[in-house]
C-alpha positions as CSV (number, residue, x, y, z in Angstrom):
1,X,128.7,148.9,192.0
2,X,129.0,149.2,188.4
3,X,126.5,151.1,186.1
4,X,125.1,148.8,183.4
5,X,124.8,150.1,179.7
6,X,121.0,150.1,178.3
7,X,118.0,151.5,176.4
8,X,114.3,151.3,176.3
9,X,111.8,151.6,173.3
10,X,108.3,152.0,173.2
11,X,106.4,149.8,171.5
12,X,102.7,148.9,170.6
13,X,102.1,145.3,171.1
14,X,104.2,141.9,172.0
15,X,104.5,139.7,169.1
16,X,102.6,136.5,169.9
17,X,105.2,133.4,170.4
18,X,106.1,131.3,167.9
19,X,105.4,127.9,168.2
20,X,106.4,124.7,166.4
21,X,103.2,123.0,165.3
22,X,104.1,119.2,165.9
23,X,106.7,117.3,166.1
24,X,110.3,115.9,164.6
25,X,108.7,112.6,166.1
26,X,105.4,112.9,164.3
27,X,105.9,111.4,160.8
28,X,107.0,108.2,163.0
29,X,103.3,108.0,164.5
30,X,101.7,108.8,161.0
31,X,103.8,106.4,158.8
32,X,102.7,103.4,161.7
33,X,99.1,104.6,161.6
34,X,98.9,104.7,158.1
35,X,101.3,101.1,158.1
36,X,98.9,97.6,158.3
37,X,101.1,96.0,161.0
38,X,100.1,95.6,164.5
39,X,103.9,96.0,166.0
40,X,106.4,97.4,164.9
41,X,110.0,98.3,166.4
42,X,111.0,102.0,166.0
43,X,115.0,103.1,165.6
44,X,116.2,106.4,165.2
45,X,119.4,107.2,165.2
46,X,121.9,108.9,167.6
47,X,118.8,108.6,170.3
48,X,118.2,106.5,173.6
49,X,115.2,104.4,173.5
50,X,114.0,105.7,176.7
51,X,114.3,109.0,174.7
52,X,111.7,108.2,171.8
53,X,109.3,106.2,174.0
54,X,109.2,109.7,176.1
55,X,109.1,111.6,172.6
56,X,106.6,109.4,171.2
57,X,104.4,109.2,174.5
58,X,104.2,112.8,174.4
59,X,102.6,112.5,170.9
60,X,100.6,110.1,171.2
61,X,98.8,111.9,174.3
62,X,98.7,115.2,172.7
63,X,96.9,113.4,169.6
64,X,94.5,111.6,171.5
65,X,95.8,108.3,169.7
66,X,95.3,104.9,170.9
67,X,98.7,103.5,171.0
68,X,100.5,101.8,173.1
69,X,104.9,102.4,173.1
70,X,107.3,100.3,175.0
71,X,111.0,99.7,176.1
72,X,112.3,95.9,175.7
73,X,115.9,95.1,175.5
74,X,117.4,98.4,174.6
75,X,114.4,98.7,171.5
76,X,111.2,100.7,171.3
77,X,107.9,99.1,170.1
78,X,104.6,100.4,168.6
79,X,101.6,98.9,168.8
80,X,98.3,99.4,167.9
């Protein structure tokens, strides 16, 4: 077996994690909240529609938003 080259160092604390507060997906959510139609189809690009309604469901649970997100025909639509 081979010996394996390493070191340790003391420290004081663990730096706390950082996370990312929100979401790429979350200025979609805001702009149809803030937008007077009921339904509205969402596209963004290079992504799977299945993909955003999962993105987008995710969201929508974590904000505690009333919203409803669907797959039709390859296209993802908002409703409120």
């Amino acid at each position: 077996m081979s010996e394996v080259s390493f070191d340790l160092s003391p420290v004081e604390t663990k730096p706390s994690r950082k996370y990312r507060k929100g979401s790429k997906y979350d200025p979609i959510l805001d702009k149809f909240l803030e937008d007077k139609n009921k339904l509205v189809v969402v596209e963004v690009a290079g992504k799977e529609a299945n993909y955003v309604r999962t993105q987008l469901k995710k969201r929508i649970d974590a904000k505690g938003l009333k919203l409803n997100v669907t797959v039709a025909n390859n296209k993802v639509y908002l409703e409120k």
